[in-house]
C-alpha positions as CSV (number, residue, x, y, z in Angstrom):
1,X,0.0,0.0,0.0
2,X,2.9,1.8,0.7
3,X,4.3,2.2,-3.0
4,X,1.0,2.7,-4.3
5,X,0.7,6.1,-1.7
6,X,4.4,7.0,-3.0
7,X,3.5,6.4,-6.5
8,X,0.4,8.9,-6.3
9,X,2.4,11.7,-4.1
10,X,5.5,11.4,-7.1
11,X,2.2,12.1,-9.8
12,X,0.6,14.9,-7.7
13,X,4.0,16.2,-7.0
14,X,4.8,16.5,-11.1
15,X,0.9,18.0,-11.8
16,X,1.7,20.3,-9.4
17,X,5.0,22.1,-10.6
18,X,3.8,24.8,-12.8
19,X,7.0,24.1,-15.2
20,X,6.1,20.4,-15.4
21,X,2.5,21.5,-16.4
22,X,3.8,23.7,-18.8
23,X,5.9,21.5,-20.8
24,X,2.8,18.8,-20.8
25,X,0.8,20.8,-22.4
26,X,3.1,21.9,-25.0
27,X,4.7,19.0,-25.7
28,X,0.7,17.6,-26.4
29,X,0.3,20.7,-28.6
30,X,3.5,19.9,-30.5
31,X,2.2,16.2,-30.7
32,X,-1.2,17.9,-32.1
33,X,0.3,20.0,-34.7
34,X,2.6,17.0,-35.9
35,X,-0.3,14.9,-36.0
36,X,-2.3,17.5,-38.1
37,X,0.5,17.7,-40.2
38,X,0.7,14.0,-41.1
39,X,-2.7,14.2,-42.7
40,X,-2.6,17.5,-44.8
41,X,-0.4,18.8,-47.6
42,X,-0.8,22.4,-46.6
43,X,2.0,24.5,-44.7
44,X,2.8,22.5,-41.3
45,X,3.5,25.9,-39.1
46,X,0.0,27.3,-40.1
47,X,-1.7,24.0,-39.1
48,X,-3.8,23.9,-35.9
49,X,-2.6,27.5,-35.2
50,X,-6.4,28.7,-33.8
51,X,-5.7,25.6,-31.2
52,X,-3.0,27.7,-29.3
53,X,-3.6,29.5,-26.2
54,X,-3.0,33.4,-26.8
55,X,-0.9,33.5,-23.5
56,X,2.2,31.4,-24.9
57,X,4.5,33.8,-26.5
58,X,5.4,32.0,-29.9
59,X,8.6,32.4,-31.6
60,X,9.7,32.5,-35.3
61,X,12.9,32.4,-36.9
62,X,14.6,32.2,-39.9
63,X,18.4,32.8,-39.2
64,X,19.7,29.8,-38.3
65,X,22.6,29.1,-40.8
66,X,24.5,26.2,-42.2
67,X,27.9,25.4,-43.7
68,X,28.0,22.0,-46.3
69,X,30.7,19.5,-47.0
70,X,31.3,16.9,-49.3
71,X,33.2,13.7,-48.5
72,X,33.8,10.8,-50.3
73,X,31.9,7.5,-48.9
74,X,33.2,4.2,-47.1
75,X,33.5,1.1,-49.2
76,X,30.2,-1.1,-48.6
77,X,29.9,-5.1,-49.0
78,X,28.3,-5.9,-52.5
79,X,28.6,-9.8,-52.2
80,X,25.4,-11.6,-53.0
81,X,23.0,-8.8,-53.7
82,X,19.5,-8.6,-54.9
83,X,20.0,-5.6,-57.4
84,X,22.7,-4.5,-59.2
85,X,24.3,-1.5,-61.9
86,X,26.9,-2.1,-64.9
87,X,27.8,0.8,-67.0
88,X,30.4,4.2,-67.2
89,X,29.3,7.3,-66.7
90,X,31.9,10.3,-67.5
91,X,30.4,13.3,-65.4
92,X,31.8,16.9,-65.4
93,X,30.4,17.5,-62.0
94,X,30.7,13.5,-60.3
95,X,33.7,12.4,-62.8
96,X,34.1,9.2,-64.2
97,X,32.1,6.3,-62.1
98,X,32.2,2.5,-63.6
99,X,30.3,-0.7,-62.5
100,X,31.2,-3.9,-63.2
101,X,29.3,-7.8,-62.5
102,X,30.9,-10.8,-61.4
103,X,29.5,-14.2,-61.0
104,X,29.2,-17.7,-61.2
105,X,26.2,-19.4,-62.9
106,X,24.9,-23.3,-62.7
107,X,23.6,-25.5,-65.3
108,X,19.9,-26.1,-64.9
109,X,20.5,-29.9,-65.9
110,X,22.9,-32.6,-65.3
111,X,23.9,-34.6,-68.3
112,X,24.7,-38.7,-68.1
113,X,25.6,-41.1,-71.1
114,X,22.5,-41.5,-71.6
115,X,21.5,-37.7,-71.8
116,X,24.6,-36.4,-73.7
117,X,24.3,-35.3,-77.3
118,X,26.6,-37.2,-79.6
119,X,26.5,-35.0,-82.6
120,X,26.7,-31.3,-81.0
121,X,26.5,-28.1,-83.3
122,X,27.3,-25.2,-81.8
123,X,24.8,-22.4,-83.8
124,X,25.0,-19.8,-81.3
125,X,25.4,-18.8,-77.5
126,X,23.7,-15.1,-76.2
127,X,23.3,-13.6,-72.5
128,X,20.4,-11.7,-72.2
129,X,20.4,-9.1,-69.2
130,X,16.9,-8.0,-68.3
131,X,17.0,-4.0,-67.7
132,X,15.0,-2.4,-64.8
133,X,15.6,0.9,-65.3
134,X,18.3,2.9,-67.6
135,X,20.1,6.3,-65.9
136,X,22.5,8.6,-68.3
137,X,22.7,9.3,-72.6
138,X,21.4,5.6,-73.7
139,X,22.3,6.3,-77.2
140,X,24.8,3.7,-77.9
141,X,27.9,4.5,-76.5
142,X,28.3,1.7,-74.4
143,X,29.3,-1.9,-74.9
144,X,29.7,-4.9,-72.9
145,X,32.9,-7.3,-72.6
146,X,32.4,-10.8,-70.9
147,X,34.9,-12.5,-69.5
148,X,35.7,-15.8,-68.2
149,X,37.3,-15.9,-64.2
150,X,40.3,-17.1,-64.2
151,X,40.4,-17.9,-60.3
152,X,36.9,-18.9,-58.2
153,X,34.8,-16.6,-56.5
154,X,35.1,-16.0,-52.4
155,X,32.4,-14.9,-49.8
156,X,32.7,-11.9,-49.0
157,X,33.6,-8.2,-51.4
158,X,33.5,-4.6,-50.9
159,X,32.8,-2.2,-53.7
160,X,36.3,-1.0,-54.5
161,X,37.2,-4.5,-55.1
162,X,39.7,-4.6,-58.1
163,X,37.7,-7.2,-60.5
164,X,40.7,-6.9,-63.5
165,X,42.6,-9.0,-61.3
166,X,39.8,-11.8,-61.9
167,X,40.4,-12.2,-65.5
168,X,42.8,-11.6,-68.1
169,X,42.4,-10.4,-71.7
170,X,42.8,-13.6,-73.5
171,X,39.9,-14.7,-71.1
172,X,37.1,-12.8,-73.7
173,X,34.5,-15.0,-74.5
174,X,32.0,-11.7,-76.0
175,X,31.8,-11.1,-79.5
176,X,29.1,-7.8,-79.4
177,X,26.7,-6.6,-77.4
178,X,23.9,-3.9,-77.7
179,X,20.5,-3.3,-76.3
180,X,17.0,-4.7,-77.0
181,X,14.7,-1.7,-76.7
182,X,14.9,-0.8,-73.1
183,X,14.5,-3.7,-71.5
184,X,17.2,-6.2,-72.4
185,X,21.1,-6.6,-72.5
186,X,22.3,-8.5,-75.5
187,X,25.7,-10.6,-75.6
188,X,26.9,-12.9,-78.0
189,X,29.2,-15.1,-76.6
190,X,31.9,-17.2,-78.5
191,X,31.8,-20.6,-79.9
192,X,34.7,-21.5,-78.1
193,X,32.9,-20.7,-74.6
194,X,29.6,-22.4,-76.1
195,X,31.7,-25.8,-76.8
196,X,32.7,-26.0,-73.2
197,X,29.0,-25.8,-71.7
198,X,27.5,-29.1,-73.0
199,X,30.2,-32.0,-73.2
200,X,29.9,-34.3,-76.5
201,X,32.5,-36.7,-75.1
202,X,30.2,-39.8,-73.3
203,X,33.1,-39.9,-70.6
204,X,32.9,-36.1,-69.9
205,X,32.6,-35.6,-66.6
206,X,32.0,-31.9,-65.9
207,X,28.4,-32.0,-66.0
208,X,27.5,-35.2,-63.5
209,X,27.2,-32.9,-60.8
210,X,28.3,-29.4,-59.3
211,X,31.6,-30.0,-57.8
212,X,32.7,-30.9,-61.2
213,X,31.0,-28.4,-62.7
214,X,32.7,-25.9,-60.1
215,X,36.1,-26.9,-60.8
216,X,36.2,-26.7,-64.4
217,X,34.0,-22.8,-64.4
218,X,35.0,-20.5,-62.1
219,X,32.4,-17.8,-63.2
220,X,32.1,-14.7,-65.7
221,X,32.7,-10.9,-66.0
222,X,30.8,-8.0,-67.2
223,X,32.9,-5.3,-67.7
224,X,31.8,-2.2,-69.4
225,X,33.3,0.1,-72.1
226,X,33.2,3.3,-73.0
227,X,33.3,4.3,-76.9
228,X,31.7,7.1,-77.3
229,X,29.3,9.7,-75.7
230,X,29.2,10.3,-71.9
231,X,27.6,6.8,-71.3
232,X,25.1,5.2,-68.7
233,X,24.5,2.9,-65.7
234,X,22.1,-0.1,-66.0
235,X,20.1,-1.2,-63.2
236,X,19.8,-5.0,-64.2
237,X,17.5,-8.0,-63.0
238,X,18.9,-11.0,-62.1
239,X,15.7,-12.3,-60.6
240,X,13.8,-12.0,-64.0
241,X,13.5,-15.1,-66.2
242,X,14.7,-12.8,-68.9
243,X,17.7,-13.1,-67.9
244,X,19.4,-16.2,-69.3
245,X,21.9,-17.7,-71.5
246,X,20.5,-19.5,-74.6
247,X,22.1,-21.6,-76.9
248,X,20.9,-22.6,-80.0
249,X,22.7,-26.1,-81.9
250,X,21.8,-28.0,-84.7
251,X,19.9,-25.9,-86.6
252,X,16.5,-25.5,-84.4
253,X,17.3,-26.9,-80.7
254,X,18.0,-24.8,-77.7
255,X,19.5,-25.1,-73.9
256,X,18.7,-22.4,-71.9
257,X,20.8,-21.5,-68.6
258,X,18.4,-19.5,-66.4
259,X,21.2,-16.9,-64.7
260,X,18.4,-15.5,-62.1
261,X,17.9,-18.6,-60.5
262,X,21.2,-20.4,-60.9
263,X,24.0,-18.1,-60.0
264,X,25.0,-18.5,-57.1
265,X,27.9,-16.2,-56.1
266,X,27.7,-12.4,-57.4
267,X,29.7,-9.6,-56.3
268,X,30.1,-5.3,-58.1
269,X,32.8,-3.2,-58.6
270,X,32.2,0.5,-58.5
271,X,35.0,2.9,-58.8
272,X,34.8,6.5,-59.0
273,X,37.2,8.8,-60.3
274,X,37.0,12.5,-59.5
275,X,39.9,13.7,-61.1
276,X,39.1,16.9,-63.3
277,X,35.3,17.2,-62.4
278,X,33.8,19.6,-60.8
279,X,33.5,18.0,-57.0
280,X,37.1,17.6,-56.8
281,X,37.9,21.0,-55.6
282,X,35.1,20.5,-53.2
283,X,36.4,17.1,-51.9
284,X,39.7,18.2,-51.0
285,X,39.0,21.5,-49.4
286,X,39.6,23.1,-45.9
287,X,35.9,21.4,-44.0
288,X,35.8,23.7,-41.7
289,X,35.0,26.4,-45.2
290,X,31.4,26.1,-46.5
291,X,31.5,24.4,-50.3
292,X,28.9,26.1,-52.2
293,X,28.0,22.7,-54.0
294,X,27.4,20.0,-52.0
295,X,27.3,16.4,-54.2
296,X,24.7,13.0,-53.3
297,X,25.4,10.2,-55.4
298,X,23.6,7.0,-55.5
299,X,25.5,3.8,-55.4
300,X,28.9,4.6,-55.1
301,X,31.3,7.6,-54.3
302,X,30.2,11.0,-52.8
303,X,27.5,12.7,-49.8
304,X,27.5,15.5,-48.2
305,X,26.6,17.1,-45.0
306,X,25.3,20.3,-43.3
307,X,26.3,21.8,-40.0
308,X,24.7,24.4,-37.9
309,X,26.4,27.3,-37.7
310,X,24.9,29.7,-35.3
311,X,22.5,27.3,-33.0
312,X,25.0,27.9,-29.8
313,X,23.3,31.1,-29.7
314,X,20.2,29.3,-28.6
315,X,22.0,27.4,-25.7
316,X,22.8,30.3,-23.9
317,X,21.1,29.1,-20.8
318,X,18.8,26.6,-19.4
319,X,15.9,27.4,-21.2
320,X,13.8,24.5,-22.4
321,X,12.3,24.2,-26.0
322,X,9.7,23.1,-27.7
323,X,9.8,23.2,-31.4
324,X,5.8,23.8,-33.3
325,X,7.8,23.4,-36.8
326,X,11.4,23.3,-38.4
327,X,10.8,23.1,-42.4
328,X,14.3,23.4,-43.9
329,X,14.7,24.0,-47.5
330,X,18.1,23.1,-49.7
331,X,17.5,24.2,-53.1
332,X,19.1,22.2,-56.0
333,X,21.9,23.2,-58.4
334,X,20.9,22.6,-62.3
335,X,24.0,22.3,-64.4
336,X,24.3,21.5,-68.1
337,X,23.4,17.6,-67.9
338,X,20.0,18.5,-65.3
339,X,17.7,16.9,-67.6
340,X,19.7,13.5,-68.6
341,X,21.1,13.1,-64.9
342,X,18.1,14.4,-63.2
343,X,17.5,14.2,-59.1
344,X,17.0,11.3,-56.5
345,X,12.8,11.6,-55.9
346,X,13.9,11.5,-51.9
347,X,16.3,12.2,-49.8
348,X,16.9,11.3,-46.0
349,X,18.8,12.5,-43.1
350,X,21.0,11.0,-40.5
351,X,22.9,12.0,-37.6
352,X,26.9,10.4,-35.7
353,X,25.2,9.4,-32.5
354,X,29.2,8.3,-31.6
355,X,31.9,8.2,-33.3
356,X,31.6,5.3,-36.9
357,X,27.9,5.2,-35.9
358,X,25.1,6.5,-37.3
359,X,21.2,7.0,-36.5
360,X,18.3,8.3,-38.4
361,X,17.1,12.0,-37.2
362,X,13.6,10.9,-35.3
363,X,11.5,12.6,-37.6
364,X,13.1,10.6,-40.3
365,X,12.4,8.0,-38.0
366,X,9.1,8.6,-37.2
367,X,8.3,8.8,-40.5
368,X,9.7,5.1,-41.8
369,X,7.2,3.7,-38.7
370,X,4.2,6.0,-39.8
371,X,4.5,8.5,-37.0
372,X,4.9,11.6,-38.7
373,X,6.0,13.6,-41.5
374,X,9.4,13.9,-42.9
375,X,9.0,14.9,-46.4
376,X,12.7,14.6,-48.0
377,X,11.0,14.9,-51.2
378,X,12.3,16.9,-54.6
379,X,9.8,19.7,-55.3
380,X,10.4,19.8,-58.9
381,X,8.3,23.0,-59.4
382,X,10.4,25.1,-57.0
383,X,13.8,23.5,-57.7
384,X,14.6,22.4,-53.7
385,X,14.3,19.5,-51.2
386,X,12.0,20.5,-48.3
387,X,12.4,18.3,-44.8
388,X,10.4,18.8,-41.8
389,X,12.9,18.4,-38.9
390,X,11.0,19.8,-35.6
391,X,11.7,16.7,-33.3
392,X,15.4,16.8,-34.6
393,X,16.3,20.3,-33.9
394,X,14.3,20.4,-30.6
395,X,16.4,17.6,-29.1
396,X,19.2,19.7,-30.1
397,X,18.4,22.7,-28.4
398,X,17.0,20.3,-24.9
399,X,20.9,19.1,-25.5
400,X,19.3,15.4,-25.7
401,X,21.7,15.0,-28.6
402,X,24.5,16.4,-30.4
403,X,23.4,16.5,-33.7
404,X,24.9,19.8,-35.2
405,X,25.8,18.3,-37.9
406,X,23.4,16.2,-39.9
407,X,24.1,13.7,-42.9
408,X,22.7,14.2,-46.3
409,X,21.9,10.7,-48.2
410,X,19.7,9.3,-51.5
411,X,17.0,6.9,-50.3
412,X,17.7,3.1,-51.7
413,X,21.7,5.0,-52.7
414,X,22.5,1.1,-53.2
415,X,20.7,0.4,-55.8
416,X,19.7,3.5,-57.7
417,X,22.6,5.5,-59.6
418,X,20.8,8.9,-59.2
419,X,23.1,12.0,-58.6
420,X,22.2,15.8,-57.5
421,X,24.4,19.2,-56.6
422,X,22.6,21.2,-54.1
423,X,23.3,24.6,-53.2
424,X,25.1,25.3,-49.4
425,X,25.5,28.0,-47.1
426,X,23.2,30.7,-47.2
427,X,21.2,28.9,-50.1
428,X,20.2,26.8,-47.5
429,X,16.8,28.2,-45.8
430,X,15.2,27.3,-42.8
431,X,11.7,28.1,-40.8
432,X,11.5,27.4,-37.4
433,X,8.2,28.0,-34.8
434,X,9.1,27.5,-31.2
435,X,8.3,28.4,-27.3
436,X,11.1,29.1,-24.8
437,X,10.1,28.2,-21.3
């Protein structure tokens, strides 16, 4: 009975401090406008406003500033991934970025005596690729060389992985390669390769089962090539039954080897090369100067982030916070390629909790588990990415966190090759309602 009476004294106790009260009832007020905000499209900081008392004295501010760097990302494990790019694409502002496939494929049958052909005919062997989506100048100026591994394929690769030292050049097995509308890849592969994948010899052994099969084919290489134009990066899709070998032999019969659901070990290079483009300068500045162009970059090779500048102002003394709205705005930089290499559809933010480790911002957060509005989006018809960062900066100021400097990244950057320059410093805009208390 005791700890029950304690229990209510520690509640009547908290009820009955007037600060305590205070931040209650803005914090449900903050919750309300939030919530309000989830379900409307209009201006968050107008939202709900006939809902709050006249005797709070609101705040609102706009001169909060920001400095943005750019920094090349860590290498990140590509070994055995759903989705995967091939392609080069030369970039004035990104430089020269390259993708290349590795992997190693099973037959979908075993062959016996019994099941082996004894007159073979070689007609033709061709990989087709099935394309999800192309990004860059698809106009022909890119081909694809295939290669045969000279040595097997491990467990485990990062993305700067150096694949030339998988194959050599006598180890080319393509004789062309082109596209299919949009949707396919199209390889022809040599008759010398297309001998070696269905024995004639009786006694062969390669194909009884896949230890032999293993020892004998250590895998292929895609490795792409620039010839002309500024080229383009292929999302491809292993998973789709498009995506196969075929041979044709004797005139009219086929073999298939369905890639998608037979290889078994995959891995990517991507290497970037920034030499000469525009991010370089920008990359290998001072950080503790602004760079008017910040760089995001899908896949592989550079973010950026933004630090606040001025928010120690605000810190001054013990004052607690409680942010109504925080809509920041980065607008985008449109150079010459804008239209070709056009934005990311989303951005999202994140924050160094310690040092090496990263968290989501909450309203980021919140947003991924359907608690609130992030945005993050590109606002094509006023050329900026808007976020809604309330919860973010208000732990700031409440020194919860230290979260000055926030993280700038492309939603799905693994998988989609989408690039955007944004413009920093005092290009970067932001809105903030608050009470002080």
């Amino acid at each position: 009975m005791t700890k029950y009476f304690k229990k209510f004294m520690n509640k009547k106790e908290y009820y009955s401090n007037p600060k305590n009260l205070t931040n209650l009832f803005l914090g449900l007020v903050t919750m309300v406008i939030i919530t309000i905000s989830s379900a409307c499209e209009q201006d968050p900081s107008s939202l709900g406003s006939n809902l709050l008392p006249d005797n709070i004295d609101y705040h609102y501010d706009t001169t909060l500033s920001f400095i943005g760097n750019v920094y090349e990302e860590e290498p990140y494990s590509t070994y055995n991934l759903t989705n995967y790019s091939i392609g080069v694409l030369d970039d004035a502002y990104f430089g020269l970025f390259k993708a290349s496939y590795a992997g190693q494929f099973l037959p979908t049958t075993y062959y016996t005596k019994d099941s082996t052909v004894t007159t073979f005919e070689v007609d033709s062997l061709t990989m087709f690729i099935a394309v999800d989506s192309i990004y860059g100048f698809h106009d022909g100026g890119l081909k694809f060389n295939v290669y045969e591994l000279n040595k097997e394929i491990e467990d485990e690769y990062d993305s700067d992985v150096d694949l030339s030292t998988y194959y050599s050049a006598e180890n080319l097995i393509s004789t062309g390669s082109g596209f299919s509308g949009d949707t396919l890849i199209v390889i022809r592969l040599s008759s010398d390769f297309a001998s070696k994948l269905i024995p004639t010899d009786p006694e062969d052994t390669t194909y009884k089962n896949v230890t032999n099969f293993l020892s004998a084919y250590n895998g292929i290489a895609i490795i792409p090539e620039l010839v002309s134009s500024n080229g383009e990066v292929v999302k491809i899709d292993f998973s789709s039954e498009d995506t196969e070998m075929l041979m044709y032999y004797n005139d009219s019969s086929e073999f298939s080897y369905s890639l998608g659901k037979t290889t078994i070990k995959k891995f990517a290079s991507y290497t970037n090369d920034f030499t000469g483009s525009g991010a370089e300068e920008y990359i290998t500045n001072d950080t503790t100067i602004n760079d008017e162009l910040i760089f995001l970059q899908g896949i592989s090779g550079l973010s950026s982030t933004i630090s606040f500048t001025n928010i120690d102002t605000w810190l001054v003394d013990d004052s607690a916070y409680s942010v109504i709205g925080a809509e920041l705005y980065i607008p985008v930089y449109k150079d010459e390629d804008f239209e070709t290499l056009y934005p990311p559809a989303k951005l999202y933010m994140r924050y160094e909790y310690e040092e090496g480790s990263y968290s989501f911002i909450s309203d980021y957060y919140d947003f991924l588990n359907g608690r609130g509005v992030f945005d993050g989006n590109y606002d094509e018809e006023n050329g900026y990415y808007r976020f809604l960062i309330p919860r973010h900066l208000m732990q700031i100021l409440n020194r919860e966190i230290d979260g000055y400097t926030i993280d700038l990244s492309v939603v799905n950057k693994s998988i989609f090759p989408h690039r955007v320059i944004l413009q920093s410093g005092e290009n970067i805009k932001i809105k903030v309602t608050y009470t002080k208390h």
